[in-house]
DRENDO-1510 file (C-alpha; in Angstrom, 1 decimal, always signed):
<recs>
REC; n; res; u; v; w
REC; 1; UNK; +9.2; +21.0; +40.1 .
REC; 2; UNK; +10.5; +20.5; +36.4 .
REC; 3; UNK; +11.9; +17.1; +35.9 .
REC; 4; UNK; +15.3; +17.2; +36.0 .
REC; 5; UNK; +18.0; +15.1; +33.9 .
REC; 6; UNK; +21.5; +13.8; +34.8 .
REC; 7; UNK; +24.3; +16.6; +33.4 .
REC; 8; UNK; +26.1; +13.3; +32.7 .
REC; 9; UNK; +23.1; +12.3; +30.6 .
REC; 10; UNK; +22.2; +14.8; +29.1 .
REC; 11; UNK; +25.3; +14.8; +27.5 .
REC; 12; UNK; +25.5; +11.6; +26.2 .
REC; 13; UNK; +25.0; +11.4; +22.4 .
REC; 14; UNK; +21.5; +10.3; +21.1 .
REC; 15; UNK; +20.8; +6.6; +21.1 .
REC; 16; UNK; +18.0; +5.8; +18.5 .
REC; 17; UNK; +15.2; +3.1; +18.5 .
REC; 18; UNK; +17.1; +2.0; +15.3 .
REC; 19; UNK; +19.7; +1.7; +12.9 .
REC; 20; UNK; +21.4; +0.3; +9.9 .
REC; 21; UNK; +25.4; -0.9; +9.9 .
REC; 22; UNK; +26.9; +0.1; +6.3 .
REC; 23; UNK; +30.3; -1.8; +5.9 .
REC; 24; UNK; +33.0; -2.0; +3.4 .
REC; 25; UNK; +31.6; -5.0; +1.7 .
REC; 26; UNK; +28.0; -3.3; +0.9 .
REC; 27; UNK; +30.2; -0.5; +0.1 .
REC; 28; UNK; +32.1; -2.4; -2.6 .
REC; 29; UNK; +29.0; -4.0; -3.6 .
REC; 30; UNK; +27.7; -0.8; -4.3 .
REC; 31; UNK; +30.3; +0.8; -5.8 .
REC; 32; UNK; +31.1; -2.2; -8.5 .
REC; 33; UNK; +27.1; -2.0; -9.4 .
REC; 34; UNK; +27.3; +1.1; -10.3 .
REC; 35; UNK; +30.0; +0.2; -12.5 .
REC; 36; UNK; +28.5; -2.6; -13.8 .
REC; 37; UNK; +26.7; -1.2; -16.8 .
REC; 38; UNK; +23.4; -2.1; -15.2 .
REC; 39; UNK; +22.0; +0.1; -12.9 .
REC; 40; UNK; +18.6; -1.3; -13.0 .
REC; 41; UNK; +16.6; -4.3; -14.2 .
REC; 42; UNK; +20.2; -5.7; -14.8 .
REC; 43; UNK; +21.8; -9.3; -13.0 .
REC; 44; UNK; +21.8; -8.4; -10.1 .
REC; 45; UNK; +18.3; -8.1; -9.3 .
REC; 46; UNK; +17.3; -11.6; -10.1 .
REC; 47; UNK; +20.6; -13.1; -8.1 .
REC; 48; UNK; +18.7; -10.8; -5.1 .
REC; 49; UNK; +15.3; -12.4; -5.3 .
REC; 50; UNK; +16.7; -15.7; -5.5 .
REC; 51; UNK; +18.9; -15.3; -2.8 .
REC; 52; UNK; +16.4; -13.9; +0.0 .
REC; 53; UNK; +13.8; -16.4; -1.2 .
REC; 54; UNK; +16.2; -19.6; -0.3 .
REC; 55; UNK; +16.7; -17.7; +3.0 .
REC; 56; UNK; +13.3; -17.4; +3.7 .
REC; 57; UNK; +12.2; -21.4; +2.5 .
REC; 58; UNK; +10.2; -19.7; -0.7 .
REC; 59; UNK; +10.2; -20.6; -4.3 .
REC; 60; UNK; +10.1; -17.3; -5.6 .
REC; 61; UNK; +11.1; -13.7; -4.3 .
REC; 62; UNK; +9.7; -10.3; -6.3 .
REC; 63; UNK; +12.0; -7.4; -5.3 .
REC; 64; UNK; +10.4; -4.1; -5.1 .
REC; 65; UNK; +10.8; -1.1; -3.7 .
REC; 66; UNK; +9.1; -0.7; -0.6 .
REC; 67; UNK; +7.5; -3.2; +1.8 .
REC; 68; UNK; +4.5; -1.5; +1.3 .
REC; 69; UNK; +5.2; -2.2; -3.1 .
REC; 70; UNK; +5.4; -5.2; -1.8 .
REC; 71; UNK; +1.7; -5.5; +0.3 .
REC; 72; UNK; +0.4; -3.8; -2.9 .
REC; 73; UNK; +1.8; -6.2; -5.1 .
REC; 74; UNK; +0.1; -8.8; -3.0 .
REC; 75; UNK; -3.2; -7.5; -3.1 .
REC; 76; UNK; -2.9; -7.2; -6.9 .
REC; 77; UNK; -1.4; -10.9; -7.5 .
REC; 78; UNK; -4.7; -12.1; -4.9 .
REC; 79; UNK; -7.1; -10.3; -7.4 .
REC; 80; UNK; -8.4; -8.2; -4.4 .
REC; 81; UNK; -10.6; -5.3; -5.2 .
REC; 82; UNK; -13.6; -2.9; -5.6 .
REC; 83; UNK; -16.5; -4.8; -3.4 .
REC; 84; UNK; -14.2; -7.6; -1.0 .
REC; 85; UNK; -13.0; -7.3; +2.5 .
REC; 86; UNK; -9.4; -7.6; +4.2 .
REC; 87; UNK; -8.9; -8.3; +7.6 .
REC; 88; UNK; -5.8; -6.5; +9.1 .
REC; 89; UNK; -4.7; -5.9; +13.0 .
REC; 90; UNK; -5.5; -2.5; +14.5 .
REC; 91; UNK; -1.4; -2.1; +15.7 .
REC; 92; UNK; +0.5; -2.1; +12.4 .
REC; 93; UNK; +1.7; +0.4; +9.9 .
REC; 94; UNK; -0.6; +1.9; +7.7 .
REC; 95; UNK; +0.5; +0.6; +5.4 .
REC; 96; UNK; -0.7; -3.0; +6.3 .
REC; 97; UNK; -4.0; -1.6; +5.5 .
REC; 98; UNK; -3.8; +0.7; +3.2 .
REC; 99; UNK; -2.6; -1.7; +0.7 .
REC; 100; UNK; -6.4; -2.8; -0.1 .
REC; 101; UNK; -7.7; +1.0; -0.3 .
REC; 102; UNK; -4.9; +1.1; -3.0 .
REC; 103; UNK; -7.0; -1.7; -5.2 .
REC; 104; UNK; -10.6; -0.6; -4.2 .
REC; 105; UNK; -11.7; -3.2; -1.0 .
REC; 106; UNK; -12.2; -2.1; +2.2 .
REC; 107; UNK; -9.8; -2.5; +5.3 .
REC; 108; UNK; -11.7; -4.6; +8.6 .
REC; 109; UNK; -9.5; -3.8; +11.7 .
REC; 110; UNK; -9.4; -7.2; +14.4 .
REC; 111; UNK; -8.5; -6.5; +17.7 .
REC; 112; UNK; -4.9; -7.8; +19.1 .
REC; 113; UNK; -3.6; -10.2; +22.0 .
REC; 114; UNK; -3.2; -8.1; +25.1 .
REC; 115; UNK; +0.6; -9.5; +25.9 .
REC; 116; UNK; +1.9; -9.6; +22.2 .
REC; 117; UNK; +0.0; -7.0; +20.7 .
REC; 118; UNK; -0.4; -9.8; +17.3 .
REC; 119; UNK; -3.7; -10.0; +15.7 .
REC; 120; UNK; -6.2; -12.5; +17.8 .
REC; 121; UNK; -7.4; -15.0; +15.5 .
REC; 122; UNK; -10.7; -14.8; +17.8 .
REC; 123; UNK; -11.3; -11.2; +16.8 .
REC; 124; UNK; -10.5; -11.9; +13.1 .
REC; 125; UNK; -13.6; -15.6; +13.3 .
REC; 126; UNK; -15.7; -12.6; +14.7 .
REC; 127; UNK; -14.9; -10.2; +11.9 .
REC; 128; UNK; -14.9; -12.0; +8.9 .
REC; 129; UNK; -17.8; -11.9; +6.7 .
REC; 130; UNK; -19.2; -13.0; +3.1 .
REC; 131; UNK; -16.8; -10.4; +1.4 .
REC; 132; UNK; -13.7; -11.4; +3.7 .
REC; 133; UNK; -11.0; -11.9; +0.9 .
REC; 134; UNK; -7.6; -11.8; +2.8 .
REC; 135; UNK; -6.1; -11.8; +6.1 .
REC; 136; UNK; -3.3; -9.7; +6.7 .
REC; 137; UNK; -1.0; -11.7; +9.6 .
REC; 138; UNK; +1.6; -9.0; +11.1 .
REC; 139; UNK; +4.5; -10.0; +12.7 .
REC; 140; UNK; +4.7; -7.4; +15.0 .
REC; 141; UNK; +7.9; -6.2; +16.6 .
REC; 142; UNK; +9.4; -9.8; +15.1 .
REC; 143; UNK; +6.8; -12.3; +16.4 .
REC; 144; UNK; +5.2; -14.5; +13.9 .
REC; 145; UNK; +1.2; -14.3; +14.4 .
REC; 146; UNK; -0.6; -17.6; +15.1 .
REC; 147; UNK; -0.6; -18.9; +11.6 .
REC; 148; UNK; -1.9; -22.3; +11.6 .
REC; 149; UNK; -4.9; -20.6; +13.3 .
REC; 150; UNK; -5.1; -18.2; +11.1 .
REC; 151; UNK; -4.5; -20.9; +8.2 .
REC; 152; UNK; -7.3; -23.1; +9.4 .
REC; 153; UNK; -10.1; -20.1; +9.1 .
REC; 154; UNK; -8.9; -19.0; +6.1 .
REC; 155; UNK; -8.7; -22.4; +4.3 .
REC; 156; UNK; -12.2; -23.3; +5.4 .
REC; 157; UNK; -13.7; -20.1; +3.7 .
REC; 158; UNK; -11.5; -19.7; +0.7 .
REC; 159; UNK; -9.8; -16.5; +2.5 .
REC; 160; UNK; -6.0; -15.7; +1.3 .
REC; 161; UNK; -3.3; -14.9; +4.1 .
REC; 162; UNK; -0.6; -12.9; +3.2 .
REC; 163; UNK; +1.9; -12.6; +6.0 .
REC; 164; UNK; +3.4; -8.9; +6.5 .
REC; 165; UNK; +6.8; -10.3; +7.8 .
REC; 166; UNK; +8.1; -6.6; +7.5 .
REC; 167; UNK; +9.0; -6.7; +11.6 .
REC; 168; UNK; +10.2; -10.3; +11.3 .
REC; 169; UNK; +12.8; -11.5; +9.1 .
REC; 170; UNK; +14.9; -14.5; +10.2 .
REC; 171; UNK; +12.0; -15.6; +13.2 .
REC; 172; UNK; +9.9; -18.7; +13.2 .
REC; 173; UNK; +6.7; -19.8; +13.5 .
REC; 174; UNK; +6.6; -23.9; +15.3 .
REC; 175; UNK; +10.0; -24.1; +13.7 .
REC; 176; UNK; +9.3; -23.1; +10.2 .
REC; 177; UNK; +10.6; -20.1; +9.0 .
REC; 178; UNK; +8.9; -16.8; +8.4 .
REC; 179; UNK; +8.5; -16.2; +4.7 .
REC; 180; UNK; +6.8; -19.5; +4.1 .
REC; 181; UNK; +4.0; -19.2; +6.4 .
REC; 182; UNK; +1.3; -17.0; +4.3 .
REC; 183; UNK; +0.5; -17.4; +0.8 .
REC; 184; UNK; +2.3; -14.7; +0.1 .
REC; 185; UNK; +4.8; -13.1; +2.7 .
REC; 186; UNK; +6.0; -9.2; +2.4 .
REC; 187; UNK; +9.5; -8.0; +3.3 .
REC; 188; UNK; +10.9; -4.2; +3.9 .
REC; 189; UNK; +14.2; -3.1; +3.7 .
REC; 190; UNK; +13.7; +0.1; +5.1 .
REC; 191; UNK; +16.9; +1.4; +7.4 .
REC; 192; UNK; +15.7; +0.7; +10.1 .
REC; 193; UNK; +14.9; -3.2; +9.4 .
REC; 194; UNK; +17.1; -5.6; +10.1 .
REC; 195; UNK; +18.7; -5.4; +6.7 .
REC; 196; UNK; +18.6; -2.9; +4.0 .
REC; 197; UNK; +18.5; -1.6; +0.9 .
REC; 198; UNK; +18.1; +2.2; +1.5 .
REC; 199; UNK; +14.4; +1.4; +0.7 .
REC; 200; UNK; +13.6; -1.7; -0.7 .
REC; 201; UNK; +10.8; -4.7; +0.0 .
REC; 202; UNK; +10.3; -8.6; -1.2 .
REC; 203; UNK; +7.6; -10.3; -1.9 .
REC; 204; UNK; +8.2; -14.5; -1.6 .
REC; 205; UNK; +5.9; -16.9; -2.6 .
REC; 206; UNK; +5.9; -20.1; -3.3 .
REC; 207; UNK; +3.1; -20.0; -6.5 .
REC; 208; UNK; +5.2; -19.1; -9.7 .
REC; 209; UNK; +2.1; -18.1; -11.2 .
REC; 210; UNK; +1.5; -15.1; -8.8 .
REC; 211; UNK; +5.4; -14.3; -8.4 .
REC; 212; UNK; +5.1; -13.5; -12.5 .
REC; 213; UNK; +1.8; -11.9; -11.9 .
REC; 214; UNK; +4.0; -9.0; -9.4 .
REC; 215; UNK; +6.7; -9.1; -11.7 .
REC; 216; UNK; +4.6; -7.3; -14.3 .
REC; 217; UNK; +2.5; -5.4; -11.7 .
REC; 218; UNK; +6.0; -3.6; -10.3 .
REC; 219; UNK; +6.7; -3.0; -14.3 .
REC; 220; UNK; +3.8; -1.2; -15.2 .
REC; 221; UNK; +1.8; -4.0; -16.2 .
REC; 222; UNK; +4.3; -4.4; -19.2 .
REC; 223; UNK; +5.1; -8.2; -20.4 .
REC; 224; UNK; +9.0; -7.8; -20.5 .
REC; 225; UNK; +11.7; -5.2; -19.2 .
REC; 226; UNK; +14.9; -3.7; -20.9 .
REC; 227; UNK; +17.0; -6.6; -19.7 .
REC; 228; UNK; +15.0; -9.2; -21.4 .
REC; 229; UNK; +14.0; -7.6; -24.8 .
REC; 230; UNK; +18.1; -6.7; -25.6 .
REC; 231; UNK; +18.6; -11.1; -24.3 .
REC; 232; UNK; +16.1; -11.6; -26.9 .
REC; 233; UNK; +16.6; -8.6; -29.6 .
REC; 234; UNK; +13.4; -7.2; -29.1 .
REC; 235; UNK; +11.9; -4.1; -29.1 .
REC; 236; UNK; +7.9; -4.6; -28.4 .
REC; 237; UNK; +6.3; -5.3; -25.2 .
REC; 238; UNK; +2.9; -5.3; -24.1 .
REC; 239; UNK; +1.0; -3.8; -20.9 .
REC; 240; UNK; -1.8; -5.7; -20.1 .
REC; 241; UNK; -2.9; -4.5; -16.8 .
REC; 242; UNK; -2.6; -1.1; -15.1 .
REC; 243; UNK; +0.9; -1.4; -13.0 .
REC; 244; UNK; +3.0; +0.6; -11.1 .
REC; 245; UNK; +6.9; +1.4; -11.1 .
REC; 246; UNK; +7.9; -0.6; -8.0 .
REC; 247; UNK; +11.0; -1.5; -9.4 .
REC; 248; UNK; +14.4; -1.9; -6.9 .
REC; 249; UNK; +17.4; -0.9; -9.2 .
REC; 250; UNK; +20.7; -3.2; -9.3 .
REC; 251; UNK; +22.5; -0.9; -7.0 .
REC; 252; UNK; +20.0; -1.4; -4.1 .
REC; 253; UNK; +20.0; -5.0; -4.7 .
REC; 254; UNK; +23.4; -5.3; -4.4 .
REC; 255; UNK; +23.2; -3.6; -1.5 .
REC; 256; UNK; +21.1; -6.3; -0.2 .
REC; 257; UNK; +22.7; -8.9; -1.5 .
REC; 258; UNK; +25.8; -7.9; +0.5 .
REC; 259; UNK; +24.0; -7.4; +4.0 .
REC; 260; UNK; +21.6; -10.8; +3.6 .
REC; 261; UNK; +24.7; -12.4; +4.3 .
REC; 262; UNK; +24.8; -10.8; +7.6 .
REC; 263; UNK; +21.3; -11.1; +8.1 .
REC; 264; UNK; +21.1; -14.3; +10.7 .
REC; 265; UNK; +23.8; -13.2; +13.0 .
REC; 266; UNK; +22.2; -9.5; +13.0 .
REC; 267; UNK; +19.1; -11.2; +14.1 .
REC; 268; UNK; +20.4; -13.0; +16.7 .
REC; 269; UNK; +22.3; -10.0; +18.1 .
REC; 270; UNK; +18.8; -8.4; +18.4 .
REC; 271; UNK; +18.0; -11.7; +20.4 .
REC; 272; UNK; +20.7; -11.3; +23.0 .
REC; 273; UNK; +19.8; -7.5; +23.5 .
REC; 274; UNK; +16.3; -8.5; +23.9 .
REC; 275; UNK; +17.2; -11.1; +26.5 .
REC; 276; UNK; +19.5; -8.2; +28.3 .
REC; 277; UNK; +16.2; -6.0; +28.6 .
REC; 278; UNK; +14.4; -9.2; +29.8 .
REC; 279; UNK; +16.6; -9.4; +33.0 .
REC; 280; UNK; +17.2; -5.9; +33.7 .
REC; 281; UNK; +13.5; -4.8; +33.6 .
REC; 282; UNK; +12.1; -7.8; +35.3 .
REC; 283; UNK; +12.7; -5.4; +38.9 .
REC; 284; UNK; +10.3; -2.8; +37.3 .
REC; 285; UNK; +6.9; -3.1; +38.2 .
REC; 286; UNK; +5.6; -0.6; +36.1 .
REC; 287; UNK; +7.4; -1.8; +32.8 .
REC; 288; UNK; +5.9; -5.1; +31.1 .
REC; 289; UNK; +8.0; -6.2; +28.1 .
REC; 290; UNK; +5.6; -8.1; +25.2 .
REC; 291; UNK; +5.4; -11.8; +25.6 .
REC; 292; UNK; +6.9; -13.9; +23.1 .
REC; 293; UNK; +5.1; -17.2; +22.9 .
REC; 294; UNK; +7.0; -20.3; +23.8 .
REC; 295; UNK; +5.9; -22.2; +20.0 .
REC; 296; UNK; +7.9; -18.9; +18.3 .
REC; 297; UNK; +11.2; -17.0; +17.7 .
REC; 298; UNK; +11.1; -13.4; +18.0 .
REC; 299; UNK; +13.7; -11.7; +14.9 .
REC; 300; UNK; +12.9; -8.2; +17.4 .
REC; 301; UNK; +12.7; -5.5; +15.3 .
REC; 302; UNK; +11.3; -3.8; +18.0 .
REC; 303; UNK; +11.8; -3.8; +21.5 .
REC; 304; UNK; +8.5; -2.8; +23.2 .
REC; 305; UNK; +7.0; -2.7; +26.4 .
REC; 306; UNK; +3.9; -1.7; +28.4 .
REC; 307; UNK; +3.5; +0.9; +31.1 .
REC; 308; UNK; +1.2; +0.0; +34.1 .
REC; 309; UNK; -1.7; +2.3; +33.9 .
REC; 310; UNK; -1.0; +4.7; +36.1 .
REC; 311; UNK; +1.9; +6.1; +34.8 .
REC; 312; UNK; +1.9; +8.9; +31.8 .
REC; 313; UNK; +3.5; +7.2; +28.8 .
REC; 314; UNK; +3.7; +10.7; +27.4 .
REC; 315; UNK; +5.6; +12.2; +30.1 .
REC; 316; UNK; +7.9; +9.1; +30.1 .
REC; 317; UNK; +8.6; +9.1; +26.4 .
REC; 318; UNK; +9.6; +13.3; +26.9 .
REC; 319; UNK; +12.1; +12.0; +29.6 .
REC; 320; UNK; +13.7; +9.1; +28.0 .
REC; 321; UNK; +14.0; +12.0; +24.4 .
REC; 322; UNK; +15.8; +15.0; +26.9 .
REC; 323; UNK; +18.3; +12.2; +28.0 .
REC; 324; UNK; +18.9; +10.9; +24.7 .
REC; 325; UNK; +17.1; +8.0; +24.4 .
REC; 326; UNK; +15.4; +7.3; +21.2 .
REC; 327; UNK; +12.3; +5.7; +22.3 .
REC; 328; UNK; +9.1; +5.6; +20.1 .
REC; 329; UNK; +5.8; +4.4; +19.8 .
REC; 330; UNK; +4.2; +1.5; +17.6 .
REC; 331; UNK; +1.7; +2.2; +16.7 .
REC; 332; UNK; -1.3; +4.2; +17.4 .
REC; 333; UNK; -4.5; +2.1; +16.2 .
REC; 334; UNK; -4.5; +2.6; +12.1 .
REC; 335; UNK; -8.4; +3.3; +11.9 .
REC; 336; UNK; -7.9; +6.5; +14.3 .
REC; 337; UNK; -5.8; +8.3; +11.9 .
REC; 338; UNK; -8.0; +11.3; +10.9 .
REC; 339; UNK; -8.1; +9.5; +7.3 .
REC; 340; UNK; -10.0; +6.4; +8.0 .
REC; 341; UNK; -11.5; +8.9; +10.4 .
REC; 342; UNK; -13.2; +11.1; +7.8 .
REC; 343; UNK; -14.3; +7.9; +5.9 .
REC; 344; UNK; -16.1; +6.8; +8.9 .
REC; 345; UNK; -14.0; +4.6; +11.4 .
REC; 346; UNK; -14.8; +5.4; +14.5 .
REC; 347; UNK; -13.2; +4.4; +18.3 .
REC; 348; UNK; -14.3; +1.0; +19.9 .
REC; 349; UNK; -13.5; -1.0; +16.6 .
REC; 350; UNK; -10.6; -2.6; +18.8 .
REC; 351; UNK; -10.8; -2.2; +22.2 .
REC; 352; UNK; -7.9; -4.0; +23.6 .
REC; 353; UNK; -5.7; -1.9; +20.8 .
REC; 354; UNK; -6.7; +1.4; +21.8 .
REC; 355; UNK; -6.6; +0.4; +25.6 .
REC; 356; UNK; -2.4; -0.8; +24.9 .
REC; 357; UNK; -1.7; +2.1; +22.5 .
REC; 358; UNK; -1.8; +4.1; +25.4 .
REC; 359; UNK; +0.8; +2.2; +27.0 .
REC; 360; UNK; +3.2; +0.8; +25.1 .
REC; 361; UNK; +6.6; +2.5; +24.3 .
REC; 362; UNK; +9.3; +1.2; +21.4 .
REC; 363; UNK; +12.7; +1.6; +23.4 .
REC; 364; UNK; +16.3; +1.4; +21.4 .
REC; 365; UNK; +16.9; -1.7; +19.5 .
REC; 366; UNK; +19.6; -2.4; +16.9 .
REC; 367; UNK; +22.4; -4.9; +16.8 .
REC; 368; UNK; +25.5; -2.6; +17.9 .
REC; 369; UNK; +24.2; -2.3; +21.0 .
REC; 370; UNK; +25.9; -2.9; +24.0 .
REC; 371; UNK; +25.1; -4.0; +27.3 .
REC; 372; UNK; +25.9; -0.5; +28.2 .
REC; 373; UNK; +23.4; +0.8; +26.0 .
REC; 374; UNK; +20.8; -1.2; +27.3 .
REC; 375; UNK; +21.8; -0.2; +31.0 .
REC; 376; UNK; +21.9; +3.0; +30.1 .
REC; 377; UNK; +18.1; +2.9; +28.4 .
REC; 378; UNK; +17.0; +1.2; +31.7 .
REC; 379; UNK; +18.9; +3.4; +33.9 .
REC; 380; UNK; +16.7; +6.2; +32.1 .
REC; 381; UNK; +13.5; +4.5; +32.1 .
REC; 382; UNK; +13.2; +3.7; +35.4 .
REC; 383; UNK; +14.2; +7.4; +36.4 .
REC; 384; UNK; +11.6; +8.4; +33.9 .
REC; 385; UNK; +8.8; +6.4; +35.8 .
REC; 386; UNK; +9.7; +6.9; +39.1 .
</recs>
C-alpha cells in the first residue's frame, strides 16, 4: 500500500529546517549603507568586527565572507600547510575540512560521541601524530565540543585548536562563551544561521598579531585597502603573500550589525523550541533527540535526532517532505564524499559516524516557530515512523 498523507497536511504550506527573519531595521540598515558612499571596505566594516567580537568575549573579529573564508583564513594565520596534519570530526561540513586541502596539509577524520555527534577527544589522542598541526573543534548543531579536553592535548604537543563555532553562536562552554574557547574561533552568517549577512563569516581571536595576519590574507595579501590609503593620501601598497578576496562589503555588515542586536534573544527562542521537541518526543521510542551535556548551552542551530535502527530514515525523511516538513540531514561522513573518495579515504575511518549518519535526521528549527509548528513536525514524524 502507498503511504498515504493527511489532505489537511498535505496542504499545509512548507515548513523548512531553517530560516532567516529580515525586519525593517536591517532593512534601513541596508538601505542607508548603500547610501553611505562606502559600499565596501568603508566604516562600517570595522564597527561590525568590533561589535561581534565583544559579543563573543574576543579581542579581535576579521569579517569575511563566508564561514568557510573564515576556516581558511585560520589555517593561513596558523601557518598550516604542504606536509602537516589537521584533525577534524567525521559529521561536519566540508568545509571544516576542506579548509586545510585549501593550504596544502592533509585532513585526519576522528570519530564522534554517539549521543552528541561532537568530536571525541579519545578518537582525536588516537589520531594525532608527529605532523598533527591543528584540531578543528565543531560545535555541532550549537553544542560546544569538550574544549578543555581538547585544550589540554593540544597544549601538551604544541597543536592549535581552532573552534568552528559556525552551528553555535551565543552557547557556552562551562560558562564561558563560545568565541573565546579555540585560538581562533570561526563564524558563518549564512541564512540559515542564527544571524545573517546574506553570506558572511568572522573570524575572532584574541592574538592581534594573527587577526592582522587575516586581515591581509582576505585582501589579497595586500598591506592596506582603499579605506586606509585615501585616510592617509596614499596610493602604494604592497602584497606580500598570496591572498584571497574574502572581503564582506559595508552593506552586508550593516546587515549584521542590525541583526547582532537580536542575536541573544533569537538564540534563546531556539532554546525554548528545542525544549518543546524535548517533551513532545520523549513518548517516541523510536526518536532519540542528541544529548546536550549538563557542563554546556546548546545555541541549536539544529534540531537533530536519531532513529532507532530499525526504522528506514530514508523512507521517513520522503514522508515528513510530502507533508511539508523540511527535514534534512547533517551530515553524511565528509571522507565518503566521492572526493576524498578518489584521493583514497575509505569506509571504517569513523565507525560510530558512519553507523549515526544512517540515522539521524535535521527536523525544522528557526526562531518563528510556534508551538504549533513543532506539534505539527511531531504529529508528522511519528506518522512517518509508525
Amino acid at each position: 500500500m502507498p503511504d498515504k498523507v493527511p489532505a489537511e497536511a498535505a496542504a499545509t504550506s512548507f515548513l523548512p529546517y531553517g530560516r532567516q527573519e529580515i525586519g525593517d531595521a536591517d532593512i534601513k540598515a541596508v538601505v542607508e549603507a548603500l547610501v553611505s558612499g562606502w559600499l565596501t571596505t568603508g566604516p562600517r566594516v570595522a564597527e561590525f568586527e568590533q561589535a561581534f567580537a565583544a559579543h563573543c568575549g574576543a579581542a579581535e573579529g576579521v569579517a569575511v565572507n563566508s564561514g568557510t573564508a573564515a576556516l581558511h583564513c585560520a589555517m593561513r594565520a596558523l601557518g598550516i600547510g604542504p606536509g602537516d596534519e589537521v584533525i577534524a570530526p567525521a559529521i561536519t561540513f566540508a568545509a571544516s575540512a576542506n579548509a586545510a586541502l585549501y593550504e596544502g596539509a592533509t585532513p585526519v577524520f576522528a570519530d564522534v560521541e554517539p549521543d552528541t555527534l561532537l568530536i571525541d577527544p579519545a578518537s582525536v589522542a588516537d589520531k594525532i601524530t608527529a605532523r598533527t598541526r591543528a584540531i578543528v573543534a565543531v560545535d555541532y548543531g550549537g553544542q560546544p565540543a569538550d574544549y578543555d579536553a581538547l585544550r589540554e592535548m593540544a597544549r601538551e604537543r604544541g597543536i592549535a585548536l581552532i573552534a568552528d563555532a559556525c552551528h553555535s553562536p551565543g552557547a557556552t562552554y562551562k560558562g564561558r562563551p563560545v568565541g573565546t574557547l579555540g585560538d581562533i574561533s570561526c563564524f558563518s552568517f549564512h541564512p540559515v544561521k542564527h544571524m545573517t549577512t546574506c553570506e558572511g563569516g568572522m573570524a575572532v581571536t584574541d592574538d592581534a598579531e594573527m587577526a592582522a595576519h587575516m586581515r591581509r590574507f582576505r585582501n589579497h595579501g595586500i598591506d592596506s585597502d582603499h579605506r586606509s590609503r585615501e585616510a592617509s593620501g596614499a596610493h602604494a601598497y604592497d602584497m606580500g603573500e598570496l591572498g584571497y578576496n574574502y572581503r564582506l562589503p559595508d552593506v552586508q555588515c550593516a546587515l549584521g550589525l542590525a541583526q547582532l542586536g537580536r542575536l541573544s534573544g533569537w538564540v534563546a527562542a531556539r532554546q525554548k523550541i528545542a525544549a518543546l521537541y524535548a517533551a513532545a518526543l520523549a513518548s517516541l521510542a523510536e526518536i532519540l533527540p542528541l544529548k546536550t551535556h549538563g557542563d554546556r548551552t546548546n545555541a541549536h542551530h539544529l534540531y537533530v535526532v536519531k532513529l532507532a535502527g530499525h526504522v528506514d530514515r530514508d523512507r521517513v525523511f520522503a514522508r515528513l517532505r510530502a507533508e511539508g516538513i523540511g527535514a534534512n540531514v547533517h551530515y553524511a561522513p565528509v571522507y565518503l564524499h566521492s572526493y576524498y573518495r578518489a584521493r583514497g579515504y575509505a569506509p571504517g575511518l569513523a565507525p560510530v559516524a558512519e553507523e549515526a549518519s544512517r540515522r539521524i535526521l535535521t527536523l525544522p528549527m528557526f526562531p518563528a516557530m510556534t508551538a504549533a509548528d513543532v506539534e505539527r513536525v511531531t504529529e508528522a514524524l511519528t506518522r512517518a515512523t509508525a
